[in-house]
C-alpha positions in Angstrom: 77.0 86.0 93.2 79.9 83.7 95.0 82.6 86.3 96.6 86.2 85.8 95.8 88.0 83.5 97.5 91.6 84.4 96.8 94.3 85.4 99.8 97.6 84.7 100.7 98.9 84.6 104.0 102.6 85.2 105.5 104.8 82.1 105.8 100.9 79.8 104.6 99.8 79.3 107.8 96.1 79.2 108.4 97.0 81.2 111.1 98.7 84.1 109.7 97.1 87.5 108.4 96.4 88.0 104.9 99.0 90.2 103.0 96.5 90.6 100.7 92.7 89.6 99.3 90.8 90.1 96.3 87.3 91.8 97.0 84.4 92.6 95.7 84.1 96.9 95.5 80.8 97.1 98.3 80.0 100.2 96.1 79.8 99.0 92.5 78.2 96.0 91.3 79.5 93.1 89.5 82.5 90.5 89.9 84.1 92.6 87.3 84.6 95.3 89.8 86.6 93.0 92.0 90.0 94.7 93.4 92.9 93.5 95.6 93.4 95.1 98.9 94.8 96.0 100.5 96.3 97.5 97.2 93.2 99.0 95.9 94.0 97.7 92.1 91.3 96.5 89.7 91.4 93.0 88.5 90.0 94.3 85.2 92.9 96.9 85.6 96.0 94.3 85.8 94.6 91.6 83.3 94.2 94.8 81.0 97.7 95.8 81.7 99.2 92.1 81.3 96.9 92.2 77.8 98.7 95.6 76.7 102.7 94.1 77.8 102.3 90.3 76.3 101.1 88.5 79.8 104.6 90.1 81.1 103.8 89.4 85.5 106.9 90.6 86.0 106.3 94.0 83.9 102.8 94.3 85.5 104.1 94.2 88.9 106.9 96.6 88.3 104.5 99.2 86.2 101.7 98.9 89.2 104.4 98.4 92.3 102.9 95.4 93.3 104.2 91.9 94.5 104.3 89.1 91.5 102.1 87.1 93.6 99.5 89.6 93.6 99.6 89.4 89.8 99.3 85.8 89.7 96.3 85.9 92.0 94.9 88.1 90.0 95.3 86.0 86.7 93.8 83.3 88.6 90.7 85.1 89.9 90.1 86.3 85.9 90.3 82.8 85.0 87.9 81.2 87.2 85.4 82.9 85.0 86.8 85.9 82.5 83.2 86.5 81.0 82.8 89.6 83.3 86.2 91.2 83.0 86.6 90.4 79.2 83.3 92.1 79.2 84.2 95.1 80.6 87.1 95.6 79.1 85.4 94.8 75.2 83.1 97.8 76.1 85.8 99.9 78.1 88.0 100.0 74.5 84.8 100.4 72.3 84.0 103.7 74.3 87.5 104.9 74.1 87.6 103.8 70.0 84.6 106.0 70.0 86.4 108.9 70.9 88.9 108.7 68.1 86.1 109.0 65.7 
């Protein structure tokens, strides 16, 4: 499984720190699982959230108090290959349909 390769640095150069990276969780499987730290949010989580407020970055970085650029990043790394997180989150909103029965 390739690891995520999305960061941002301070003021781009190669040099600089990352403000942030998107990982993969060392303590669940899956690419699905993948977060952004040093923020701790779920990609599955934001794309879920951009689903639920019509794709609105602006209103998914407000609601989760993160920087616009994180959402974006986070759109792109659920692009690359959405399979897994659209996955997830088809089975996520069968279980919670399932409790409504």
């Amino acid at each position: 499984m390739a690891k995520p390769s999305i960061s941002a640095t301070k003021g781009g150069a190669p040099d600089d720190a990352p403000t942030f990276e998107i990982v993969l969780d060392p303590h669940r499987l899956g690419r699905h699982h993948a977060r952004v730290e040093p923020f701790g949010v779920a990609i599955w989580a934001v794309i879920a959230h951009l689903q639920g407020v019509n794709g609105s970055v602006t209103e998914t970085a407000r609601n989760y108090e993160l920087p616009e650029e994180v959402v974006r990043a986070a759109i792109a790394y659920y692009q690359e290959d959405p399979r897994f997180i659209d996955a997830f989150l088809l089975l996520n909103r069968e279980e919670i349909g399932a409790l409504d029965l």
